[in-house]
C-alpha positions as CSV (number, residue, x, y, z in Angstrom):
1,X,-19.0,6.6,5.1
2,X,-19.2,6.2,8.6
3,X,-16.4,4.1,10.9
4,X,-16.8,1.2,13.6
5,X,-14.0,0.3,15.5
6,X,-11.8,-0.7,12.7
7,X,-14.6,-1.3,10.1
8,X,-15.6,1.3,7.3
9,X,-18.9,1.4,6.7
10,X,-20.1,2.6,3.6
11,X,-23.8,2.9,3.1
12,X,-25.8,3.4,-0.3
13,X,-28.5,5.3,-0.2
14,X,-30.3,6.5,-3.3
15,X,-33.1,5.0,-3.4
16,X,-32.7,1.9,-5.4
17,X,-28.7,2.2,-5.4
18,X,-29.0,2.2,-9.3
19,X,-25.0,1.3,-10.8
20,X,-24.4,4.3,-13.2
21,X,-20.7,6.6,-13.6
22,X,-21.7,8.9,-10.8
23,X,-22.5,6.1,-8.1
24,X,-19.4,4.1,-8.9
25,X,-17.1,7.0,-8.8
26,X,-18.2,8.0,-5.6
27,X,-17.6,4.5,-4.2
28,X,-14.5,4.4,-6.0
29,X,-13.3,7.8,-4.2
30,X,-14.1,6.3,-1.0
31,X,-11.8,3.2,-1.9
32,X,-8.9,5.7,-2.9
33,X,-9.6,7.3,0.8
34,X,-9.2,3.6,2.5
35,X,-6.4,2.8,0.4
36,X,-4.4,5.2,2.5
37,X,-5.6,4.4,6.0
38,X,-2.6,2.9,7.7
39,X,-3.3,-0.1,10.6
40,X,-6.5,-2.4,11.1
41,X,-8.9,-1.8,8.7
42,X,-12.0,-4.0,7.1
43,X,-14.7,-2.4,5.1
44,X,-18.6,-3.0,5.1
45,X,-21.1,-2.1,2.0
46,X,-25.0,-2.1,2.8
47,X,-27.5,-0.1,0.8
48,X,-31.1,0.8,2.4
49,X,-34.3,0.0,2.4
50,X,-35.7,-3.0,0.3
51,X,-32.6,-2.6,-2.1
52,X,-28.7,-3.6,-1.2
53,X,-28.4,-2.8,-5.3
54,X,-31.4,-2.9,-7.8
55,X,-28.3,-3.1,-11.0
56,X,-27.8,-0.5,-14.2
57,X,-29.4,2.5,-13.9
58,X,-31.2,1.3,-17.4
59,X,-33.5,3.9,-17.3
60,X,-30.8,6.5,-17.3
61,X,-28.8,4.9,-20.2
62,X,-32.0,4.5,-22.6
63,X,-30.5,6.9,-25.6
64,X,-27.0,7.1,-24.0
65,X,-25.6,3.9,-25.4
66,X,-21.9,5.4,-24.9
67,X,-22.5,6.1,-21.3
68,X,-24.4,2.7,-21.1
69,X,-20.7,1.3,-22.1
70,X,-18.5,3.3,-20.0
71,X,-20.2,2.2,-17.2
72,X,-20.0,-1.6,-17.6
73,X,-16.6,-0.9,-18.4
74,X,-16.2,0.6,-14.9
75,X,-18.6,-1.9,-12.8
76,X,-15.7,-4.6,-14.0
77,X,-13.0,-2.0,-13.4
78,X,-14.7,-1.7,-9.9
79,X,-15.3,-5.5,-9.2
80,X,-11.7,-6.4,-10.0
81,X,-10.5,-3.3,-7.4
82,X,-12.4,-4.7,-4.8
83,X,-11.5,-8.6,-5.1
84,X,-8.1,-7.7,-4.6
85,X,-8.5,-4.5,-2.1
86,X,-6.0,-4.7,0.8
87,X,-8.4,-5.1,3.5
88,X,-11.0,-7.7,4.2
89,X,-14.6,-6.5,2.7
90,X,-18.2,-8.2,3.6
91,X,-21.1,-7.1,2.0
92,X,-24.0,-6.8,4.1
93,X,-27.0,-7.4,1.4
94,X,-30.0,-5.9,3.2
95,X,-32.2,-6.4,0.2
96,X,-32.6,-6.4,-3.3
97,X,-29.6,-7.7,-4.8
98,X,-30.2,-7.7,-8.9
99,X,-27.9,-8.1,-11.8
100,X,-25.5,-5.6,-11.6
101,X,-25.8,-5.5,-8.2
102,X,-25.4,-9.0,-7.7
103,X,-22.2,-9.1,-9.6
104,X,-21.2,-6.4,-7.3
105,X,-21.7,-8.4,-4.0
106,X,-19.8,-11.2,-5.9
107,X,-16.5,-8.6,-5.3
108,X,-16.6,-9.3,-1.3
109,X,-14.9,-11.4,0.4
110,X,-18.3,-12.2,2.8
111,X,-21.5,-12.1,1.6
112,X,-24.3,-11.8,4.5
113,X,-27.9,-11.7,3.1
114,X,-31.5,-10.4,5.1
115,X,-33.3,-14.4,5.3
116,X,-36.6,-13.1,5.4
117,X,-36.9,-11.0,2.3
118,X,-35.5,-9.6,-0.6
119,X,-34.3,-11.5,-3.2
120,X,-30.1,-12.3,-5.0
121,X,-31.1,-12.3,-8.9
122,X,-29.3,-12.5,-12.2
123,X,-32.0,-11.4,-14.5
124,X,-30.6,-10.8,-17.1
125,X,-32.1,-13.8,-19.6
126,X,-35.4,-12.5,-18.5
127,X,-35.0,-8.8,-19.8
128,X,-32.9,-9.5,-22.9
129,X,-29.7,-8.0,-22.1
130,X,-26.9,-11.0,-22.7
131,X,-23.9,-11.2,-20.3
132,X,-20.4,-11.2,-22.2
133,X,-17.3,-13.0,-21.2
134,X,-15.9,-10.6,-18.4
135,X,-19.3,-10.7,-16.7
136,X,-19.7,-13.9,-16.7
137,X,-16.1,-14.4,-15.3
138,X,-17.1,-12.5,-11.8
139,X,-20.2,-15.4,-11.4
140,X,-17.8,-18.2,-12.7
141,X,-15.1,-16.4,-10.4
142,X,-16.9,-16.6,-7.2
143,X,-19.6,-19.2,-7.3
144,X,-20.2,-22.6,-7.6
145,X,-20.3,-23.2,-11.0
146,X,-23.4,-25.1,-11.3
147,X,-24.9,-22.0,-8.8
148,X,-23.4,-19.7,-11.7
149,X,-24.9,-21.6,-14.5
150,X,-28.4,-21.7,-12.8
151,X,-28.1,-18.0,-11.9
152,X,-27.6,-16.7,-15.8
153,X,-29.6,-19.5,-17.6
154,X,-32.6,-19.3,-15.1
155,X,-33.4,-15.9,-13.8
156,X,-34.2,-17.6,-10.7
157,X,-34.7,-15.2,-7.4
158,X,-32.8,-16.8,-4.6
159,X,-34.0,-16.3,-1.5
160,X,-31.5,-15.9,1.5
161,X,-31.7,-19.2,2.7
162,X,-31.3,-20.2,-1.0
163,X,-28.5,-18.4,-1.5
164,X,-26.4,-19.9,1.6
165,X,-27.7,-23.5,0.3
166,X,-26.1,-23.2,-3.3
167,X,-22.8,-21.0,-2.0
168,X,-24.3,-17.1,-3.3
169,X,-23.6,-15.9,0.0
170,X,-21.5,-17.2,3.5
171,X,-24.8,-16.5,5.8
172,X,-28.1,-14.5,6.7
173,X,-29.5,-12.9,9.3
174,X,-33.0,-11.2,10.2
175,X,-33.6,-7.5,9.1
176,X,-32.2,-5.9,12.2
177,X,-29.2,-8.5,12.3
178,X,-28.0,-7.9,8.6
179,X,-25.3,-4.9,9.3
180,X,-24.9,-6.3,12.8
181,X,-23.9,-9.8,11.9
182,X,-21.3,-7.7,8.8
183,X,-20.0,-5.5,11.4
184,X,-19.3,-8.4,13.9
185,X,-17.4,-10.5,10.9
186,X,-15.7,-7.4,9.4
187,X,-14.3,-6.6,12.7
188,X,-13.1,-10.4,13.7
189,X,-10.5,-9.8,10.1
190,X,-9.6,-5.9,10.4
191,X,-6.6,-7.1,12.7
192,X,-5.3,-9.4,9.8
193,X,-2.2,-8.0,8.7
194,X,-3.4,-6.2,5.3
195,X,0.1,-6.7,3.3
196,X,0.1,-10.2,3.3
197,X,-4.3,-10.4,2.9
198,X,-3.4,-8.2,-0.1
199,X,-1.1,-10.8,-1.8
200,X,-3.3,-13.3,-0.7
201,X,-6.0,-11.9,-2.5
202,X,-4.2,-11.3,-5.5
203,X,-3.2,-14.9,-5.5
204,X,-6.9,-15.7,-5.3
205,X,-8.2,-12.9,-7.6
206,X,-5.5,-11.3,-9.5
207,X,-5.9,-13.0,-12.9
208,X,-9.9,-12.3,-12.8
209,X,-9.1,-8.7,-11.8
210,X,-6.3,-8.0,-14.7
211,X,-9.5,-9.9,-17.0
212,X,-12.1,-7.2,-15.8
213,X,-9.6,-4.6,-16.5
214,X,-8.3,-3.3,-13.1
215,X,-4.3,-2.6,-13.7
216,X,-2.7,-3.9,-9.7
């Protein structure tokens, strides 16, 4: 985690920024360190590379079906945390953004997308691993709902320019601009006083993040 000015910026970078326990605890421990900053604060996430988040570390769970659990359990945990986090958060999606990980960028309260390349994807119809209620809540949360239904019946790879047209993210920006373009926006709300952004978010958020399990 590195600071600009008033902005946080936490940057993922292990390779494809796979979700498992160990990444979301770490991000997680870095929430519990902003929590406690006092004054102007916002908070940028980018990964690096091709990949903003390339979802479950499947590979990882393959004969850990517990683990596999524990850690969906926590991704909603997570989500919920951050839609109602007490500071205004953009996600700066500098690539791949895929199932889990685009659920994740669904937690932010800007979304900024590379136009060029990479791809926002719910793939989960294509591999064979069904949504349940609470997962589809963060889509149905956040999007458009016809954007969500498309997303989770379809498989479809939006494109950055795609995903501003049909409401996935707020705008995009060339590969050099992506963190820029977050840092610029992030900065702009870190002067909003954070009490009152928190209630406001809990107006906005609190119900979905009490349904994915995060205790306010």
């Amino acid at each position: 985690m590195t600071r600009e000015g008033s902005v946080a910026v936490l940057t993922w970078n292990e390779g494809e920024n796979r979700i498992n326990l160990d990444s979301l605890a770490r991000l997680n421990e870095l929430l519990d360190e902003l929590e406690k900053v006092e004054g102007p604060l916002s908070i940028v996430l980018t990964g690096s590379g091709k990949f903003f988040c390339n979802g479950l570390d499947l590979e990882r769970f393959a004969d850990k079906r517990d683990e596999f659990v524990a850690t969906l359990h926590l991704l909603e945990q997570t989500i919920g945390r951050l839609l109602v986090f007490p500071a205004y958060s953009v996600a700066a999606i500098n690539g791949h953004a895929f199932a889990g990980g685009a659920l994740l960028s669904c937690a932010f309260d800007y979304r900024v997308m590379r136009e060029d390349r990479g791809y926002w994807c719910m793939n989960e119809a294509e591999i064979g691993l069904a949504l349940d209620e609470r997962l589809w809540s963060i889509l149905a949360n956040r999007l458009p709902r016809a954007t969500a239904i498309v997303a989770a019946t379809t498989a479809r790879r939006f494109s950055g320019p795609d995903a501003l047209r049909l409401g996935i993210v707020e705008s995009v920006a060339g590969e050099a601009d992506v963190l820029a373009h977050a840092l610029v926006v992030a900065e702009s709300m870190a002067n909003l006083d954070r009490p009152t952004l928190g209630v406001h978010k809990r107006l906005a958020h609190g119900a979905e993040a009490a349904n994915l399990g995060f205790t306010l």
